[in-house]
C-alpha positions as CSV (number, residue, x, y, z in Angstrom):
1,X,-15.8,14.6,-3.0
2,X,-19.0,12.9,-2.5
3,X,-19.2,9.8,0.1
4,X,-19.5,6.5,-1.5
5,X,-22.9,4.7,-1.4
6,X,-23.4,2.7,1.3
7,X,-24.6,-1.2,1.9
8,X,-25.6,-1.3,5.4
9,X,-26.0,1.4,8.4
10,X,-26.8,0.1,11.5
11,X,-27.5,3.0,14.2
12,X,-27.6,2.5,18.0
13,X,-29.0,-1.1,17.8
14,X,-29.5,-2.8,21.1
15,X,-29.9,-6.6,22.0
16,X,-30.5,-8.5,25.6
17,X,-31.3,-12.0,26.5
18,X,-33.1,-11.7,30.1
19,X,-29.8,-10.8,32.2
20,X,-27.2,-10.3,29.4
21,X,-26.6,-7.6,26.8
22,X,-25.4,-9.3,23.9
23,X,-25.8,-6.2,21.4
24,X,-24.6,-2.6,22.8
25,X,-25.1,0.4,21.0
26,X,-23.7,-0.9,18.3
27,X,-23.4,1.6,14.9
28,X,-21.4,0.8,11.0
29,X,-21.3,1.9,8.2
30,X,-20.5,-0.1,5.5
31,X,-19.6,1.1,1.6
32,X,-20.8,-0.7,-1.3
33,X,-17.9,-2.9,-2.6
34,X,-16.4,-3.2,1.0
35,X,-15.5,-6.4,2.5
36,X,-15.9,-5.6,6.0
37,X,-15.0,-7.9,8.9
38,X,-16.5,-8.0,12.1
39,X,-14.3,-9.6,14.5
40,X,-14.2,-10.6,18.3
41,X,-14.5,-13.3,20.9
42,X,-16.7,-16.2,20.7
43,X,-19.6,-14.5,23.2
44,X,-18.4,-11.2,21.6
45,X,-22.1,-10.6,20.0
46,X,-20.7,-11.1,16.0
47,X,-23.6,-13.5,15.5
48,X,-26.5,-11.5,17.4
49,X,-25.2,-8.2,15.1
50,X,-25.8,-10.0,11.9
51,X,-28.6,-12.0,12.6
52,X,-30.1,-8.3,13.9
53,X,-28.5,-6.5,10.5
54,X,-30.4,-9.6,8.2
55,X,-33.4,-9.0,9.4
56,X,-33.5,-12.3,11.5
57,X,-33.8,-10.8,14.9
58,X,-35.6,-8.0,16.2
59,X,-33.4,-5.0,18.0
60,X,-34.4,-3.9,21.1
61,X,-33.7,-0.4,20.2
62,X,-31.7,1.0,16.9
63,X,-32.4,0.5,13.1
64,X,-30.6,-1.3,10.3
65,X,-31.1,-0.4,6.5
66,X,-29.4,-2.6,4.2
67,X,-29.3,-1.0,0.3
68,X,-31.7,1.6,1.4
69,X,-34.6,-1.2,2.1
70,X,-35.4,-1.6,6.1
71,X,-35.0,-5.0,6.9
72,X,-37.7,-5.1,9.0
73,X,-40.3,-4.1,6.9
74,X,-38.9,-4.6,3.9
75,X,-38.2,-8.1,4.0
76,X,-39.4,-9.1,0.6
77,X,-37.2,-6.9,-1.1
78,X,-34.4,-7.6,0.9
79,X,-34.6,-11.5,0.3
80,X,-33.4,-10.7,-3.2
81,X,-30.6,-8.5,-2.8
82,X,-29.5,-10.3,0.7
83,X,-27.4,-13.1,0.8
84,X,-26.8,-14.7,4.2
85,X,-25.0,-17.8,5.4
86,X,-25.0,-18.6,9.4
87,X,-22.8,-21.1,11.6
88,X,-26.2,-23.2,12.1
89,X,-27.4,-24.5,9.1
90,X,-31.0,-26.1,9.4
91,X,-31.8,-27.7,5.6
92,X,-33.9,-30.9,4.6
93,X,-31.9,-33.5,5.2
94,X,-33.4,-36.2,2.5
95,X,-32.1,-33.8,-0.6
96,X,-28.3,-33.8,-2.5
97,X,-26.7,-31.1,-2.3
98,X,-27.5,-30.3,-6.1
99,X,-31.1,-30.5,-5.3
100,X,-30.7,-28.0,-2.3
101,X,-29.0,-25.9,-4.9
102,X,-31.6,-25.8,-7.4
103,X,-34.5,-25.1,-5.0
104,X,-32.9,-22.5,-3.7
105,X,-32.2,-21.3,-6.9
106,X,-35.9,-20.9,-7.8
107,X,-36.6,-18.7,-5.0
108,X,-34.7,-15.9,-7.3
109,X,-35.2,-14.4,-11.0
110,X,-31.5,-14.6,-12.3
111,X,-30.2,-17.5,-9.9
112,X,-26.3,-18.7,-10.5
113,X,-25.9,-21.7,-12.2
114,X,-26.0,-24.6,-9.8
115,X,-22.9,-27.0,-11.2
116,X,-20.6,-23.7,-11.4
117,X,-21.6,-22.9,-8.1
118,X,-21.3,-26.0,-6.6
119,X,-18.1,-26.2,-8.1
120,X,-16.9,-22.7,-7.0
121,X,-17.3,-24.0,-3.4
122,X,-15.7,-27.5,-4.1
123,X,-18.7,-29.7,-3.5
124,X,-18.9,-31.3,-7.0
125,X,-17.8,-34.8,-5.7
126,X,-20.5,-34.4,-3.0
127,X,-23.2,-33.0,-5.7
128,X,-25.5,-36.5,-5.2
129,X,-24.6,-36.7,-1.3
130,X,-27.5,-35.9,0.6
131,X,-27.4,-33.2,3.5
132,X,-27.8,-35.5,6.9
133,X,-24.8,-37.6,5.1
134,X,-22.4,-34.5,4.7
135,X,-19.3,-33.4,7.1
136,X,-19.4,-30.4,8.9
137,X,-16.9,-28.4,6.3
138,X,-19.4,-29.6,3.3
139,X,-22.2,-28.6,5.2
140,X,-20.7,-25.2,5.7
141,X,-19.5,-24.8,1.7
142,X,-23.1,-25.7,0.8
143,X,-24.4,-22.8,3.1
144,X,-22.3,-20.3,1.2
145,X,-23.6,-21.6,-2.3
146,X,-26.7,-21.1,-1.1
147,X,-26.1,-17.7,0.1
148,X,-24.6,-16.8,-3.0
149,X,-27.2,-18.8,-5.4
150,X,-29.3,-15.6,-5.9
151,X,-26.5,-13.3,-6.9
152,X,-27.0,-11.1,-3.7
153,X,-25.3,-7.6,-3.5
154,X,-24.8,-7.9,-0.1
155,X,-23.5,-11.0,1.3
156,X,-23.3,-12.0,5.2
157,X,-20.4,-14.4,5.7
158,X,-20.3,-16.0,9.4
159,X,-17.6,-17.8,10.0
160,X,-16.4,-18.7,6.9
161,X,-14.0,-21.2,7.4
162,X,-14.8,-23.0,10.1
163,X,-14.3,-26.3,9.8
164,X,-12.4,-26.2,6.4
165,X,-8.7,-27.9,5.4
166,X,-6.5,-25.1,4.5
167,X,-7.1,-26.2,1.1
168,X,-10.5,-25.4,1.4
169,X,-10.1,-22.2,3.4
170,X,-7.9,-20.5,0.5
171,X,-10.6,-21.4,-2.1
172,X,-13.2,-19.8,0.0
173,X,-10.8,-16.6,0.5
174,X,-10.6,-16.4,-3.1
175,X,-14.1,-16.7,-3.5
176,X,-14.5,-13.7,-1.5
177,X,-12.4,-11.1,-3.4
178,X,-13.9,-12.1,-6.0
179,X,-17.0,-11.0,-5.2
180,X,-15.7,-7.7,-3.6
181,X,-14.2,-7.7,-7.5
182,X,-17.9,-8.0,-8.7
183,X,-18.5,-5.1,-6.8
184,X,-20.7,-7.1,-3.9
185,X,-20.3,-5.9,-0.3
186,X,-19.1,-8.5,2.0
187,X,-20.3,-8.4,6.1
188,X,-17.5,-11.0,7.2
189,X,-17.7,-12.5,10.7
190,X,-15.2,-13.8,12.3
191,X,-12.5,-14.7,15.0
192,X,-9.6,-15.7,13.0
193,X,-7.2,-13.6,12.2
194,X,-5.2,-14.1,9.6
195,X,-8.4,-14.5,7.3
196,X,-9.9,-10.6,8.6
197,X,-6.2,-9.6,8.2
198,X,-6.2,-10.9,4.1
199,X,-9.2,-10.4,2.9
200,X,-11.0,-7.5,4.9
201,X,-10.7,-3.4,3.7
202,X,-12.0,-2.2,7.3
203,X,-12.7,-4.0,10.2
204,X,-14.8,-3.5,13.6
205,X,-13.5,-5.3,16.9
206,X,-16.3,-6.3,19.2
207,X,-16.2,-6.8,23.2
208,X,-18.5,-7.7,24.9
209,X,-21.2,-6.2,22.8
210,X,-19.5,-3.3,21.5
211,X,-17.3,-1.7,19.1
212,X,-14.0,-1.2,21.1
213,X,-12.2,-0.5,17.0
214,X,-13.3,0.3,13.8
215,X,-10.5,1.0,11.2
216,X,-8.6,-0.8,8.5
217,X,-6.7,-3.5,9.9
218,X,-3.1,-2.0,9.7
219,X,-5.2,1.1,11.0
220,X,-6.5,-0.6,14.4
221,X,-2.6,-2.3,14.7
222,X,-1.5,1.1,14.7
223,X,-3.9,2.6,16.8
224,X,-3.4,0.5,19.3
225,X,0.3,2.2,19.6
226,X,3.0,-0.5,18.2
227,X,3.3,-1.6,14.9
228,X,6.1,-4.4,15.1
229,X,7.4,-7.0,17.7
230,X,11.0,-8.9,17.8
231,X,12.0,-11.8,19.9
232,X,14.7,-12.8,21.0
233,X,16.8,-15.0,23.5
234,X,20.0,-13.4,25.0
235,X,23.0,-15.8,26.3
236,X,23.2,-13.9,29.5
237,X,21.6,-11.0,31.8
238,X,20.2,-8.2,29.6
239,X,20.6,-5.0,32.2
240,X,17.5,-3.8,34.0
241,X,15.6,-0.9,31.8
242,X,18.2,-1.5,29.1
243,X,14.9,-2.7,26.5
244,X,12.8,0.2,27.5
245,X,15.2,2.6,27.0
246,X,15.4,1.9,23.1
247,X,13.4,4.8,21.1
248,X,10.7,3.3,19.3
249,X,9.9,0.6,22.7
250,X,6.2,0.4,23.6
251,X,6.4,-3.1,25.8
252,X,9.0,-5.7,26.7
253,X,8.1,-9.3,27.9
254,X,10.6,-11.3,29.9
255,X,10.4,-14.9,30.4
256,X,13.5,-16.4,31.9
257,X,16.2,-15.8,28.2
258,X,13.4,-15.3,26.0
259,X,12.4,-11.5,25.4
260,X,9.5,-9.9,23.4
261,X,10.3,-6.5,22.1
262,X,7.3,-4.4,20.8
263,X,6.9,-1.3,19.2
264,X,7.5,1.2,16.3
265,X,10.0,2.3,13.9
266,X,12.9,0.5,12.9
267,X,12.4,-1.5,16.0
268,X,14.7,-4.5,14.9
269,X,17.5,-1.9,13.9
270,X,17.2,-0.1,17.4
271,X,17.0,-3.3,19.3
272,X,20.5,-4.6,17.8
273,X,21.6,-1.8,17.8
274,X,21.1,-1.1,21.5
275,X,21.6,-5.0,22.8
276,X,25.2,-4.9,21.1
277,X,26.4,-1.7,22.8
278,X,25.6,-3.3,26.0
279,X,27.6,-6.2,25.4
280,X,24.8,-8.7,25.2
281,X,25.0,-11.2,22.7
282,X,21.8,-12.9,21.6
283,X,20.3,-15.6,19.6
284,X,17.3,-15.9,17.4
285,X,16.6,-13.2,16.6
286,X,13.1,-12.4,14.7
287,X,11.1,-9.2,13.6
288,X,7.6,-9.8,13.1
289,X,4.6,-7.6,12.4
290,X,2.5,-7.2,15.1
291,X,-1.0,-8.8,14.5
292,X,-4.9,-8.2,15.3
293,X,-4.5,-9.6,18.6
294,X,-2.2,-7.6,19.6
295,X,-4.0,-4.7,19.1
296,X,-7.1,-6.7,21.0
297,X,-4.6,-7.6,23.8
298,X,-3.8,-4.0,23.8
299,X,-7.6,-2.7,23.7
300,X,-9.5,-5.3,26.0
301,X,-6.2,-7.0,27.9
302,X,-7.5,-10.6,26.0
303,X,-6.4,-12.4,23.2
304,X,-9.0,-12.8,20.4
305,X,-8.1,-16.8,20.1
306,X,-8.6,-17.9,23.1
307,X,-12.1,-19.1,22.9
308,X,-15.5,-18.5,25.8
309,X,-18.1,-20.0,25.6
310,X,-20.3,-19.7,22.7
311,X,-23.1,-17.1,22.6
């Protein structure tokens, strides 16, 4: 079976600021069609890998071809298959949002039209409101309109949401799969979980610069050896080594009555099981999935939510 065609390979690239590697060795591989996620830390280097796989910074070392074209030197070409929308986003201030649209929309042969578009992204209350005058979620809608206005085939998504009411944040989601539906590939950065968790097929985890995971989200949750978690609070002593003795147990988490229970298998079934031949009764009782952070907990000893400082 052949190997689907791919929409970005990035090889060995390679980014420092004076003192600090921001980018290290960094390779993907990314399938046309794919919505891929890049997830990690603020300070992780999401931003600098993008920004280096658009074209927009130069890599110390490594190469990035996106649909075949280099984007270094072929960045005339790649302007019209390349769609790219960036946490900072730097537009005239004096013009609507519909005129943004529309002069963006020139700048391609077969743009979107501007009022569906605008209205795909929720913005058509705020099509007359000029840029300077818009909050910081409009402001970030009307960077993805404009990312999308020239009906790209690869589409760079940095964090998406930010700054959205959840109202806004499903609409956006559902924007996405519908372009992976189109068949557009999707690069989509970001540090929240539950959004990589829906929407992406495969994701990378980055640390400090590099690729610590690269799998399907269940895939990295897995790797990372547990698969569930249940908590509970018990009414009185649970015996020493009693938890980790269960089959299935990866890690147990004591603090004071309140136990976390992680692992694989029927984990719920072997914890009851196990806690009622001891005699311990317990309350609130909950079996749970475990989640990305996890597995980053697991792979870095850090939670993915927690934020640094920005780089």
């Amino acid at each position: 079976m052949s190997e689907p065609p791919l929409a970005v390979e990035a090889d060995g690239l390679h980014k420092r600021y004076a003192a600090k590697v921001a980018v290290d060795d960094v390779s993907l591989s990314i399938a046309v069609g794919e919505i891929f996620g890049i997830l990690g830390r603020n300070g992780a280097g999401k931003t600098t890998t993008v920004e280096l796989i658009a074209g927009l910074r130069k890599p110390d070392r490594g190469t990035v071809r996106v649909l075949g074209l280099d984007v270094r030197r072929d960045r005339a070409r790649l302007r019209q298959v390349l769609g790219v929308q960036l946490q900072s986003s730097h537009l005239h201030a004096a013009l609507t949002v519909a005129e943004l649209v529309l002069m963006y929309g020139t700048f391609y042969p077969d743009p979107l039209d501007a009022d569906e578009l605008i209205e795909s992204v929720g913005l058509t209350e705020s099509r007359r409101i000029r840029f300077e005058r818009l909050s910081g979620g409009q402001q970030q809608r009307l960077s993805i309109a404009l990312a999308l206005v020239g009906r790209p085939r690869v589409v760079i998504l940095d964090e998406l949401t930010t700054g959205l009411d959840p109202e806004a944040r499903r609409q956006m989601w559902t924007t996405v799969e519908t372009l992976r539906d189109s068949g557009v590939t999707v690069l989509l950065v970001s540090h929240a979980m539950e959004e990589v968790e829906r929407l992406c097929d495969r994701v990378a985890l980055l640390d400090a610069g590099r690729v610590v995971a690269l799998d399907s989200p269940a895939g990295i949750v897995g790797r990372a050896g547990f698969a569930q978690r249940v908590t509970f609070r018990a009414s009185e002593p649970v015996p020493d080594g009693l938890l980790e003795r269960i089959d299935g147990v990866e890690r147990v988490r004591a603090d004071g009555d309140s136990f976390v229970v992680e692992g694989s298998g029927d984990l719920l079934q072997a914890v009851s099981v196990g806690l009622v031949r001891a005699g311990v009764v317990v309350t609130g009782t909950r079996s749970e999935q475990a989640t990305l952070d996890d597995a980053f907990v697991a792979l870095t000893g850090r939670h993915l939510e927690k934020e640094e400082s920005t780089s």
